[in-house]
C-alpha positions as CSV (number, residue, x, y, z in Angstrom):
1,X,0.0,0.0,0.0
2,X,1.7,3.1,-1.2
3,X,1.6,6.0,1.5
4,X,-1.0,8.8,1.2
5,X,0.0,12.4,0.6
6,X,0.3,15.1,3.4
7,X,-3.1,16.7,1.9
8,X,-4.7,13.0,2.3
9,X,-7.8,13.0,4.4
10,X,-6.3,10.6,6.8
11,X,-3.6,13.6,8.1
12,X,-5.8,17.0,7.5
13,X,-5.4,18.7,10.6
14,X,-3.8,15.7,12.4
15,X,-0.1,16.6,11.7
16,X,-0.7,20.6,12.2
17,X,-1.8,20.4,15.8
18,X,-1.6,17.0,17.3
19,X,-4.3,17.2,20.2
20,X,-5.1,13.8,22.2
21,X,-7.9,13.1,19.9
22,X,-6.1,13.3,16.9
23,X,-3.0,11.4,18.4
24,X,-5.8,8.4,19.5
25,X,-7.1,8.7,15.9
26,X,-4.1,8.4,14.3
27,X,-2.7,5.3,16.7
28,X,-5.9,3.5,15.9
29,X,-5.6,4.0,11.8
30,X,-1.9,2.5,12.2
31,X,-3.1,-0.2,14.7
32,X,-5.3,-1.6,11.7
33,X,-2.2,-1.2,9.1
34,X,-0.6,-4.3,8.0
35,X,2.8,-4.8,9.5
36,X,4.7,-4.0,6.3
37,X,2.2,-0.6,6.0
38,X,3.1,0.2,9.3
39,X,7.1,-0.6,8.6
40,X,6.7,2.1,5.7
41,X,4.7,4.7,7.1
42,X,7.4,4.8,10.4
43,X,9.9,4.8,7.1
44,X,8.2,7.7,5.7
45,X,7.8,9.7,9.1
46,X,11.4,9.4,10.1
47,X,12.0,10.7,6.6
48,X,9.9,13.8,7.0
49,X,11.8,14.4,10.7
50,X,15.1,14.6,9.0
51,X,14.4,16.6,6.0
52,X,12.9,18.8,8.5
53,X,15.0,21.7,9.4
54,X,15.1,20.7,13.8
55,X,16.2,16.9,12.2
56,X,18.5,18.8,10.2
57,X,19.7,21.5,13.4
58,X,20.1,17.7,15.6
59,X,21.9,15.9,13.0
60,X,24.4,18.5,12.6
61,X,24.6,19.2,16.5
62,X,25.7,16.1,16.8
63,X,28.1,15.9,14.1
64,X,29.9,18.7,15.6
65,X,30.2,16.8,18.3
66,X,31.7,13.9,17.0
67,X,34.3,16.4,15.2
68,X,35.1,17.6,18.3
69,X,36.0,14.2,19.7
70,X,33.1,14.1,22.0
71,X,32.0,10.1,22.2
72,X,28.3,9.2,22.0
73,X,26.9,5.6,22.4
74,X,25.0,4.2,19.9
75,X,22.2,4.0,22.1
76,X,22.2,7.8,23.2
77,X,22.9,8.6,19.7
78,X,19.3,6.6,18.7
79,X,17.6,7.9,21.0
80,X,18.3,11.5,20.2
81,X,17.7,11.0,16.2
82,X,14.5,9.5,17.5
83,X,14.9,5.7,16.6
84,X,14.9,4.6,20.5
């Protein structure tokens, strides 16, 4: 199932102002999505994060501080890109 557009009825207003409604609403829609759905649309939402200019600003942060010789686990470094 390929995913739906931004403008999609399924994400109108959802993405804009996530309020406890929409965030239930949305859960449920990707409860009922096949596991491989589900695999792609977490695909296509982690793309959107780091195209976005605070996944940009986070990936770069932390670049620097590799440069600098600052060490990060793998685990810390997950967690703050969002994949923990």
């Amino acid at each position: 199932m390929p995913v739906p557009p931004l403008d999609a009825p399924v994400f109108q207003g959802m993405l804009m102002t996530m309020t406890t409604t929409a965030s239930l609403e949305l859960k449920q829609r990707l409860f009922r999505l096949s596991a491989a759905d589900r695999r792609a649309m977490s695909a296509y939402l982690l793309r959107l994060k780091h195209e976005s200019s605070s996944g940009r600003r986070e990936t770069s942060r932390i670049m620097r501080e590799m440069d600098a010789g600052r060490k990060t686990s793998l685990r810390t470094a997950a967690k703050r890109l969002g994949h923990a």
